[in-house]
C-alpha positions as CSV (number, residue, x, y, z in Angstrom):
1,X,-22.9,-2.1,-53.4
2,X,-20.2,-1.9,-56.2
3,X,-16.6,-2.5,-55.7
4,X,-14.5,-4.7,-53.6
5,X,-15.0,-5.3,-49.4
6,X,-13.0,-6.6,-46.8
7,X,-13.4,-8.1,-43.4
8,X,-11.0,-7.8,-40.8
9,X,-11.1,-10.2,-37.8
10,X,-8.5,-10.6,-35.1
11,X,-8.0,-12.4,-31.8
12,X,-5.7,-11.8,-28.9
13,X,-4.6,-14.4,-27.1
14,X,-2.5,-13.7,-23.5
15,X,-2.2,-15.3,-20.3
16,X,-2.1,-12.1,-17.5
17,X,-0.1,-12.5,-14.3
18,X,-0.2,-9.9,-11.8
19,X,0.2,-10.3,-8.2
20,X,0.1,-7.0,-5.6
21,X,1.2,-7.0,-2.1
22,X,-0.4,-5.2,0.6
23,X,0.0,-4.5,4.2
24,X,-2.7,-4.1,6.8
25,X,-0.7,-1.1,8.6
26,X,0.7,0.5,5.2
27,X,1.2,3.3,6.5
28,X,2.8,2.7,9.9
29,X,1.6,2.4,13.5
30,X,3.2,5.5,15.4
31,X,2.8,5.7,19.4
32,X,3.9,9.0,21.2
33,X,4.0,8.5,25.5
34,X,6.2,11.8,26.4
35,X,9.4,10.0,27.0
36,X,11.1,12.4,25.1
37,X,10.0,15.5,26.7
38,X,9.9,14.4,30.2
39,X,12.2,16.2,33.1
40,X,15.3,14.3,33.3
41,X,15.5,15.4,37.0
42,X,11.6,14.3,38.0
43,X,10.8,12.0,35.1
44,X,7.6,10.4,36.6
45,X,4.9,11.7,34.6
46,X,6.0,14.8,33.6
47,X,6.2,14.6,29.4
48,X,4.1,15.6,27.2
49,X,3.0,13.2,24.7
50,X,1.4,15.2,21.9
51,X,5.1,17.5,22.5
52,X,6.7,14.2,21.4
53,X,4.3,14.4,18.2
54,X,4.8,17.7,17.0
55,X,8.8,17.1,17.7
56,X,8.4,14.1,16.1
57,X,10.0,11.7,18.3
58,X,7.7,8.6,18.5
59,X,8.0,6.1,21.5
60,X,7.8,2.9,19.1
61,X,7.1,2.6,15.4
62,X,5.9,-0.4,13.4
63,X,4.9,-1.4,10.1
64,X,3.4,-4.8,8.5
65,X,5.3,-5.1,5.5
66,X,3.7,-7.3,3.2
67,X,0.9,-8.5,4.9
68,X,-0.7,-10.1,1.9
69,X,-0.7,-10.7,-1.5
70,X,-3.8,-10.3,-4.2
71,X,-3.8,-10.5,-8.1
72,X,-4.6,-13.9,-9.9
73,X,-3.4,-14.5,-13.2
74,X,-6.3,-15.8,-16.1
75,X,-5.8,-16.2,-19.9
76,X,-7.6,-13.4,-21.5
77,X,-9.3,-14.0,-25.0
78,X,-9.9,-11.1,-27.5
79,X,-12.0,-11.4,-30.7
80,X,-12.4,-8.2,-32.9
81,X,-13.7,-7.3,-36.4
């Protein structure tokens, strides 16, 4: 082969850090017990609980916020040509 050639070579070097946080009830823990829809003048027993729900008046609400972390971190090595 005639004429001149080159060779390319490269390396990337970079220590990557990442580090999520998660929670086991990300998206909340909701409980509906009819408190909300009950008769204020006989209130034993007489809500509704899935009325609460579609009213959207929960009884207690609660959230694990963060529950744990993940990720690492690692020095990456890249060699190319």
């Amino acid at each position: 082969m005639q004429g001149r050639q080159f060779l390319k070579l490269g390396v990337l070097i970079r220590y990557f850090r990442w580090l999520g946080y998660d929670s086991s009830i990300y998206a909340g823990s909701f409980s509906f017990t009819g408190a909300e829809t009950q008769n204020p003048a006989a209130s034993a027993g007489t809500g509704d609980a899935f009325a609460d729900f579609l009213l959207g008046y929960p009884a207690s609400v609660a959230r694990a916020y963060p529950g744990a972390n993940f990720g690492g971190q690692q020095w990456y090595k890249q060699i190319f040509g």
